[in-house]
N, C-alpha and C positions, 0 to 999 in steps of 0.2 A: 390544652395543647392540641389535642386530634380533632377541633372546632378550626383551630388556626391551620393546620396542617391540611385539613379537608376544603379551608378555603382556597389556601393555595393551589391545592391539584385541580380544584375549578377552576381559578383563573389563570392554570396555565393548557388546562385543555381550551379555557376560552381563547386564549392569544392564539394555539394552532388549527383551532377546529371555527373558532366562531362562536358556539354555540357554550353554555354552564350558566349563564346567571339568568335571570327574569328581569325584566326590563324594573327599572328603577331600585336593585338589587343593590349595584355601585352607586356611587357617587366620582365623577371626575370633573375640577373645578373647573375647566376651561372649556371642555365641550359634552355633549350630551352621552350615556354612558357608552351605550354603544360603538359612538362615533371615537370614543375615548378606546373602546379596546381594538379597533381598527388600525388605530394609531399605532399602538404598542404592536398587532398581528403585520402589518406594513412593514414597521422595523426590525423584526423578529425574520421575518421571512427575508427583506433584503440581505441581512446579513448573514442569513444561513446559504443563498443563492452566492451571495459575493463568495463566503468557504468554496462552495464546490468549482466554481467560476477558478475561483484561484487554484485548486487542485486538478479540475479536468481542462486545460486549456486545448487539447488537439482537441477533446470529444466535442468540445464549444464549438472549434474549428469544423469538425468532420458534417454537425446536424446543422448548422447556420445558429445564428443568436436567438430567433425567436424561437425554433422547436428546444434551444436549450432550456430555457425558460419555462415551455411546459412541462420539459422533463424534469428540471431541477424543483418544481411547484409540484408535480406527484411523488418524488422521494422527498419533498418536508414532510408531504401530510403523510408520510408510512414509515419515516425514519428522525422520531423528534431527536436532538438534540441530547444527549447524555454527559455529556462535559462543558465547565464553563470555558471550556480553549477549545478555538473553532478551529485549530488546526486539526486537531481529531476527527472534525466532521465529516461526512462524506465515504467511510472505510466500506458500508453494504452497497457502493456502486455498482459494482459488478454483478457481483447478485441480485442485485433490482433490475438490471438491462439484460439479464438474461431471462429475466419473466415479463418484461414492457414489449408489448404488443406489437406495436407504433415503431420499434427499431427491431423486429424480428429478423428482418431481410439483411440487417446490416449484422453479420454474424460473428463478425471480429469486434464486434463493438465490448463485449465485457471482458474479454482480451485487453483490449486496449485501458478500458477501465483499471484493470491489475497491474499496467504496468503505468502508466501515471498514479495510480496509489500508491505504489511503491516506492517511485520518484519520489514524491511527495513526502511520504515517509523516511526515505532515508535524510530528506534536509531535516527534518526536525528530531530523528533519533538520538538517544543519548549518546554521549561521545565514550571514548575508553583510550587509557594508556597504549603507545605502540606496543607491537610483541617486543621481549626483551630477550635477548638471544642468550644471553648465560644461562637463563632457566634451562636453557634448552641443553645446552654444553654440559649442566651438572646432571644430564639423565644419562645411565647408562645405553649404548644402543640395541641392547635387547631389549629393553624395555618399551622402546619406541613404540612396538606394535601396541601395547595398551593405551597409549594417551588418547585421552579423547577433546578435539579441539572443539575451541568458541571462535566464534563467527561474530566480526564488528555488528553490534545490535542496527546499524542498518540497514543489513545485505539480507535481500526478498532477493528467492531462486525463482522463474517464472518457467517454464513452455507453453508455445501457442501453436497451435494447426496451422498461422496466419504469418503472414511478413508484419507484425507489429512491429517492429523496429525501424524499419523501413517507413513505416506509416510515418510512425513519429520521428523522426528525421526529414521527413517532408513538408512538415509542418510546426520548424523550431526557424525561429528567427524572420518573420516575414510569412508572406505569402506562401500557402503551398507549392514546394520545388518540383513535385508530380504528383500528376492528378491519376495514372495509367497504371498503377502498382496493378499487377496481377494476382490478386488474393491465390490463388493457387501453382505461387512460385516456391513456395518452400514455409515451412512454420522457422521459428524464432526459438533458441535456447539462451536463456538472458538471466546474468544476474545484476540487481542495483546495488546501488552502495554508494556512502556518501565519499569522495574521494576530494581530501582534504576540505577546503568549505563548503563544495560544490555535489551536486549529484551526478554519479558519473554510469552507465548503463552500458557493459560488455556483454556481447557476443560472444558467446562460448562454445565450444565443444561440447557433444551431447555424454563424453567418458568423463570430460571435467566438472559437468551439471550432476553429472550422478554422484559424483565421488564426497562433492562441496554438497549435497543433500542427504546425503547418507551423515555425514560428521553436525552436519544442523539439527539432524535428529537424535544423536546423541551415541552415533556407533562410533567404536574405537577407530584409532587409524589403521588397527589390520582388517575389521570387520568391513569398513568400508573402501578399502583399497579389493579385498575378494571379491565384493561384490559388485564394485565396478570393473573389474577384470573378466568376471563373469559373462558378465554385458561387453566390456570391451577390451578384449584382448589385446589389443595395442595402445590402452594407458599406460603412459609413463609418470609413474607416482613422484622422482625427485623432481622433476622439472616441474610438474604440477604446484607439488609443496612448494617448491621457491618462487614460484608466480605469485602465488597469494599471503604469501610471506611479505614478497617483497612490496605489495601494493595496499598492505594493512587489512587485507580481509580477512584471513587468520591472527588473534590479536592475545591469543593463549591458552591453555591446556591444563588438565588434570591427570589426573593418574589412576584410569578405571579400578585398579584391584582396591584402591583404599577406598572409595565412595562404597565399595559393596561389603566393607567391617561393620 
């Protein structure tokens, strides 16, 4: 078995690198072997290029189609493939353009990366039951302050130095609607979320960003209502909680003292 096992990691370093076998090592009945693992490295890489293509469509927009291409052909060869669902592929984008040379200058670019992964991410995250409001009715409200809420699996909190939102709104639907953004108009406090089939990307308040990051990490609702008051004295935690009540991004809750029996 670690004969057959050891072939395979050759011939799957061969498909992404080229190189594992010694010329007449294969056998492929139709063309010579070489030109046989070209074949399979061709189709391998087109359709690791079509994932990212399908996932970063402003970044496609932002570099032109050909610098996409070299860029999308240096993240194959330093980020193979780990699942057989290419919708996974592509999540180390942003941490690859922030070490790529060739877009240093474009500085909002792994920004931008993070918030089309997360788009991305929230169409294919797993779905969950709405919140159910009796749960809520049968807790006392003293108790309140310990529950600690869940977050629909998929809502990514983001901030950026950058107008990324902006960016990307300029570049949905057609042609770029402006080309003049001023990179140093304001940075972006952004959470995604699938909003019903769709992916939907709000603009937030940066007391509302805190409060929804603090309960993703797993603080109760009083720990993170203090510490967003801390930062911003003028949160209003009911109207908060009924915003994302009511738009399914709080989807329900535990009861911190029993998890710690």
């Amino acid at each position: 078995m670690s004969g057959w096992t050891d072939t395979l990691e050759r011939f799957s370093d061969a498909i992404r690198t080229g190189t594992g076998f010694a010329p007449g090592e294969i056998v492929c009945p139709r063309y010579p072997d070489q030109r046989g693992i070209e074949v399979y490295r061709n189709n391998h890489r087109g359709n690791l290029h079509d994932a990212l293509a399908g996932a970063y469509p402003v970044i496609r927009q932002l570099v032109g189609e050909e610098f996409f291409r070299l860029l999308a052909r240096h993240f194959i060869e330093r980020h193979p493939s780990r699942s057989g669902d290419l919708h996974r592929y592509g999540a180390g984008m942003a941490e690859f353009l922030a070490h790529f040379e060739p877009v240093r200058r474009l500085a909002y670019l792994p920004d931008m990366a993070k918030l089309e992964w997360a788009y991305h991410r929230a169409y294919f995250a797993a779905d969950t039951a709405p919140f159910d409001l009796t749960r809520l009715a049968g807790i006392a409200p003293e108790a309140y302050a310990a529950l600690t809420w869940r977050l629909h699996p998929s809502c990514t909190l983001l901030a950026s130095a950058f107008p990324i939102m902006a960016i990307w709104q300029a570049h949905q639907d057609g042609p770029p609607a402006a080309l003049d953004i001023d990179l140093d108009s304001g940075g972006a406090s952004l959470l995604v979320c699938r909003n019903g089939l769709d992916g939907a990307i709000f603009n937030i308040a940066p007391d509302s960003h805190c409060w929804l990051e603090q309960l993703q990490q797993g603080s109760t609702l009083e720990t993170a209502t203090e510490t967003t008051l801390s930062a911003h004295p003028g949160f209003d935690l009911a109207s908060t909680l009924h915003r994302w009540l009511e738009l399914g991004v709080l989807t329900d809750f535990d009861m911190a003292q029993e998890e710690s029996r």
